[in-house]
C-alpha positions as CSV (number, residue, x, y, z in Angstrom):
1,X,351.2,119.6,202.8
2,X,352.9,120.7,199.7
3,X,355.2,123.5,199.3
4,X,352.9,126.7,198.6
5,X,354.1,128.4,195.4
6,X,355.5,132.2,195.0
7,X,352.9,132.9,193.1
8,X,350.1,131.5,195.7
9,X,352.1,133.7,198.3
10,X,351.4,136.4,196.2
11,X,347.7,136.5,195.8
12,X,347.3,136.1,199.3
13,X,349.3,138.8,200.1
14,X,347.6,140.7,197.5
15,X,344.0,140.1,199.0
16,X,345.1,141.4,202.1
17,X,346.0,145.3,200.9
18,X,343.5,147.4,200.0
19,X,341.4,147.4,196.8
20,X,343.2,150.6,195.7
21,X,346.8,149.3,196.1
22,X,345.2,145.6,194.4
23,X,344.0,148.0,191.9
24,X,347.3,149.8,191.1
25,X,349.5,146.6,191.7
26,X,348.1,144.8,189.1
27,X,348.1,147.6,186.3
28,X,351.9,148.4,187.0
29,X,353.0,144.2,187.1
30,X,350.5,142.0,185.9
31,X,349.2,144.3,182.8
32,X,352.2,146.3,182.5
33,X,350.5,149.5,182.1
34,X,352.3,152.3,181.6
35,X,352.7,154.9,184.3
36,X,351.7,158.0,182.8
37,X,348.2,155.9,181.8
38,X,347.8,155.2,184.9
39,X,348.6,158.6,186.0
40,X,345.8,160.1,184.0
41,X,343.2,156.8,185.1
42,X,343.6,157.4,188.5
43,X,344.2,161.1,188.9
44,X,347.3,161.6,190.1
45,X,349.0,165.0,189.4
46,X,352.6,164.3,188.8
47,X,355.2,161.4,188.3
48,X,356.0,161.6,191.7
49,X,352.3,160.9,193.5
50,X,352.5,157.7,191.4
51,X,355.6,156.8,192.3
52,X,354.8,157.7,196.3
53,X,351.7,155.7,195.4
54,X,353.2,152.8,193.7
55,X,355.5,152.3,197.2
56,X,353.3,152.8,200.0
57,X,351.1,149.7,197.6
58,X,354.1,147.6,197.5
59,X,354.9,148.5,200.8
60,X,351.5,147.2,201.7
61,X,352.3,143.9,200.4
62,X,356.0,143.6,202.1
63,X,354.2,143.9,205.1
64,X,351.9,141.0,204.6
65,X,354.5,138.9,203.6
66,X,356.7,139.7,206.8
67,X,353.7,138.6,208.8
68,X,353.7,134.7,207.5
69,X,357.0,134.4,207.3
C-alpha cells in the first residue's frame, strides 16, 4: 500500500471537522483570504472572535490527525 501523501492526510482530516471550521480553514490557507474579509463574511465582531475561531478550527483538525496516528 503506498505511502499516503500530507496532502491526502489532510483532506481526510478536513472532512472530519465541521462544515463551519471546513469553511473557514479553507478561506484562511487554501484561498488566502484575508482576515478582516472574512471577518465581515462571516460575522464575527472583532479580530479576536476570528482568531478564537481560527484555533478551536485548527484545533479540530489536530485532533483528527492525533486519532490515525
Amino acid at each position: 500500500k503506498p505511502e499516503t501523501s500530507k496532502e491526502d492526510k489532510l483532506q481526510k482530516w478536513m472532512a472530519r471537522i465541521t462544515e463551519n471550521c471546513q469553511r473557514i480553514l479553507k478561506a484562511i490557507f487554501y484561498y488566502k483570504e484575508p482576515m478582516e474579509s472574512l471577518m465581515i463574511k462571516m460575522g464575527w465582531k472583532n479580530k479576536h472572535t476570528a482568531d478564537n475561531q481560527k484555533y478551536k478550527c485548527v484545533q479540530q483538525v489536530k485532533k483528527e490527525a492525533e486519532k490515525t496516528n
